[in-house]
C-alpha positions in Angstrom: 135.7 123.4 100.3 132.3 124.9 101.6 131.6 128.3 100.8 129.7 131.0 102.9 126.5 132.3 100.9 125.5 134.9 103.6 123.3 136.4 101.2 121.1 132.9 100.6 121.6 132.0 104.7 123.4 128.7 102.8 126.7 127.2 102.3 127.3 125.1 99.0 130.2 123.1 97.7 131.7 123.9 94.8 130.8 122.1 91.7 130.7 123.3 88.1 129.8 125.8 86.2 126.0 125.0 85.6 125.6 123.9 89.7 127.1 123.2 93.2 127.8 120.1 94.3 125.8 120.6 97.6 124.1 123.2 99.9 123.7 123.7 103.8 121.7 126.0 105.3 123.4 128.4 107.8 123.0 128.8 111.3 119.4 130.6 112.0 117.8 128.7 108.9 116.2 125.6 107.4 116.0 124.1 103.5 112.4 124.1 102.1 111.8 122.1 99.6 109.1 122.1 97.4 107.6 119.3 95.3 105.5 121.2 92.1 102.0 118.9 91.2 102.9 118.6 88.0 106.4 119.9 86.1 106.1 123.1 84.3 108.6 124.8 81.4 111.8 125.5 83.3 111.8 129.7 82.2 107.7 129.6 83.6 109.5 127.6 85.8 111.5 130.6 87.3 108.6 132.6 87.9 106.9 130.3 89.8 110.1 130.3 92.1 109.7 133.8 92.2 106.5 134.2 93.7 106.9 131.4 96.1 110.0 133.7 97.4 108.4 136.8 97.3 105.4 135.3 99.0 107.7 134.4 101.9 109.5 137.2 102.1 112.7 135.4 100.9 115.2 137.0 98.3 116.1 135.5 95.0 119.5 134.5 96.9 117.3 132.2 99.0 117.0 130.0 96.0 119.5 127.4 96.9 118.5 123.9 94.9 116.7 123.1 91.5 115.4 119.9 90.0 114.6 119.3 86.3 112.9 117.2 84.1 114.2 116.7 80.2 112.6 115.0 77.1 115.9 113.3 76.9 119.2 112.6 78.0 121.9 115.1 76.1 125.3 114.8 74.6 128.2 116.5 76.8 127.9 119.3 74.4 124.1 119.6 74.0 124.4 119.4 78.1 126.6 122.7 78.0 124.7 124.2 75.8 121.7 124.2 77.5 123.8 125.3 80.8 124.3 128.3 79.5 121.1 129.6 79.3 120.2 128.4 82.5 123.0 130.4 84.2 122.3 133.0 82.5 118.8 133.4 84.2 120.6 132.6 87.8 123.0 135.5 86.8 119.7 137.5 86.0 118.6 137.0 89.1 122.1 138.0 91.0 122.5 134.4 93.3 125.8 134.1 92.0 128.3 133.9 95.3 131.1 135.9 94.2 131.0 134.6 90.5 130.6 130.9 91.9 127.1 129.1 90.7 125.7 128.1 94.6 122.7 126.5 93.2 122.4 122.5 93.5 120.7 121.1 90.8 120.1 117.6 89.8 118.4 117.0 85.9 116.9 113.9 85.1 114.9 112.3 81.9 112.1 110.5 82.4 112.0 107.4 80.6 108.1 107.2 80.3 105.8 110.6 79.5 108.6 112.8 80.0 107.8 116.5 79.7 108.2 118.2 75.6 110.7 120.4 77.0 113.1 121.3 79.9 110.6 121.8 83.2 111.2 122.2 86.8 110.3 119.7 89.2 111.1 120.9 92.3 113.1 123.5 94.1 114.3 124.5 97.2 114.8 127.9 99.6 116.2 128.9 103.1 113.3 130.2 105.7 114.5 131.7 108.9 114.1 128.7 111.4 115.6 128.2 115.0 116.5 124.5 116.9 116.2 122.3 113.6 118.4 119.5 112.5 121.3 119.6 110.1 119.0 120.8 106.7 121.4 120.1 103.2 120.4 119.2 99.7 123.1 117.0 97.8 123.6 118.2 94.2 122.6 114.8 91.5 125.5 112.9 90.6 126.0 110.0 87.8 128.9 108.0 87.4 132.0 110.5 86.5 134.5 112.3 88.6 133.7 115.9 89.2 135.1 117.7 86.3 135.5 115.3 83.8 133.5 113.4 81.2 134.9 110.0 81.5 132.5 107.9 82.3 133.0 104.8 84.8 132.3 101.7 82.7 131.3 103.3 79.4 129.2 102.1 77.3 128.7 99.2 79.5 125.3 97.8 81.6 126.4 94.3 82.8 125.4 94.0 86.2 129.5 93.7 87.1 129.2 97.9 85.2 126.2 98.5 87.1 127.8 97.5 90.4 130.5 99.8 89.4 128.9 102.9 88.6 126.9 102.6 91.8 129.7 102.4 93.8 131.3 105.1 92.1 128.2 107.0 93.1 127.7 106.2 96.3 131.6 107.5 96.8 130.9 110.7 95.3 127.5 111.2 97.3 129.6 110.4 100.4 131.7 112.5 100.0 129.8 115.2 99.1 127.9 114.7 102.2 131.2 114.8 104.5 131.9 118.3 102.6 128.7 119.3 104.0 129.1 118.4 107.5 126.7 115.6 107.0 126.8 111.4 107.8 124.9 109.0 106.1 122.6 108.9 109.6 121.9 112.5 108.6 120.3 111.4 105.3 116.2 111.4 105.0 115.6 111.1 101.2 117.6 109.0 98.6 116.9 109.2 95.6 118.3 106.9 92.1 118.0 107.7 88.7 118.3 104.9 86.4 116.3 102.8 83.3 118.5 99.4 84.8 117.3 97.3 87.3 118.5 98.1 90.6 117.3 95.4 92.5 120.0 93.2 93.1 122.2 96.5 93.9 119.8 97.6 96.6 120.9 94.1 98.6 124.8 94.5 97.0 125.9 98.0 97.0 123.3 100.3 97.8 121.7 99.7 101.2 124.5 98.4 103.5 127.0 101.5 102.1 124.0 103.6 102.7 123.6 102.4 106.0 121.1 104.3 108.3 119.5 106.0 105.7 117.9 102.6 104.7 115.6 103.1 107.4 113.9 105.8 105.8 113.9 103.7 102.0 114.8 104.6 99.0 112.7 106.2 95.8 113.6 105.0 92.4 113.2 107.3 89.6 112.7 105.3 86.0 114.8 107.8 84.9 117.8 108.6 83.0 121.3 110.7 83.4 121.2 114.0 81.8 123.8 113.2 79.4 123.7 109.9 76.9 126.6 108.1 78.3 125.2 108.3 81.6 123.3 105.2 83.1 123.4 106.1 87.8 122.4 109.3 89.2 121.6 109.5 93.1 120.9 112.6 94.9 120.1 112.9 98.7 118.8 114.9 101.2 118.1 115.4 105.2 116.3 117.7 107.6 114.4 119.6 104.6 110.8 120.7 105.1 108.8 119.3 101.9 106.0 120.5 100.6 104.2 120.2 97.5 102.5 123.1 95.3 
């Protein structure tokens, strides 16, 4: 169900307690996202956001999706753990939408030089905007139903588990999107998360399910889940304003 964040001129999607599932600014406002140079400590992180929103005269509320960068992938429990002290500085902040986390996220380890500690990568903010296109940020999603910590094809990287997962993914992502008020066509940015060789699902899986978003490619991350067991994560996004600081 989407949910009304007047406050952040967003709706989101509910998702769990660390993140939404999606976001979609309101009427009257666009998504700015913002690419940093290089990733810093997630907490210095934070302050950076900060000052990017008070330099545009946006509230904290504004803040409506976050990217991070791990050393490396946790277990389910070493995931929650570190959840909690992340929502505790969104709660700091006061973005929570009636006790519901609205904030996107998607956390991902880089397989090569990955940062010595949890840093943000990117995030992304409402701006007052009139006669722009659908603007939305899909929440990063690996291969297990909302929820839950069963993992499609555990334990398992044949190409027949690969093919699986992304399918899996792709379902969730689409329907994500549809929750959103949002179409494959609507789609600018995909990006996949993986250390497997996605090659032969681009031709398989990916591209003709993705459909009109193949015109605009895809960006593969050598990258891994956020949790151990995880091996596919794929987020998207359209109609955003990118920059990079």
């Amino acid at each position: 169900m989407l949910i009304q964040n007047s406050r952040g001129g967003y709706s989101f999607l509910k998702g769990g307690a660390a993140y939404s599932a999606g976001v979609v600014a309101a009427d009257g406002f666009t998504i700015e996202h913002v690419r940093l140079a290089h990733p810093v400590p997630w907490r210095a992180g934070f302050e950076q956001v900060d000052a990017h929103l008070g330099a545009a005269g946006r509230p904290r509320a504004a803040l409506c999706a976050i990217a991070l960068r791990s050393p490396a992938p946790l277990s389910f429990d070493g995931f929650r753990e570190f959840n909690r002290g992340y929502v505790e500085v969104l709660k700091s902040w006061d973005v929570m939408a009636d006790g519901v986390n609205p904030v996107a996220r998607t956390n991902v380890a880089p397989e090569l030089d990955p940062p010595g500690e949890p840093s943000l990568y990117s995030f992304a903010c409402t701006v007052p905007a009139t006669g722009t296109p659908l603007s939305f940020v899909v929440a990063g999603a690996g291969e297990v139903p909302d929820g839950s910590s069963d993992v499609v094809c555990a334990g398992e990287t044949s190409p027949d588990a690969m093919a699986a997962k992304a399918r899996f993914v792709l379902g969730l992502i689409e329907q994500r999107l549809h929750g959103l008020g949002a179409a494959w066509n609507d789609v600018a940015v995909t990006n996949i998360y993986s250390v497997h060789d996605v090659n032969a699902l681009l031709h398989s899986e990916i591209l003709p399910r993705i459909g009109p978003a193949a015109a605009h490619g895809v960006t593969w991350h050598y990258s891994r889940p956020p949790i151990v067991s995880i091996e596919y994560e794929m987020d998207v996004r359209g109609g955003t304003r990118d920059y990079h600081e």
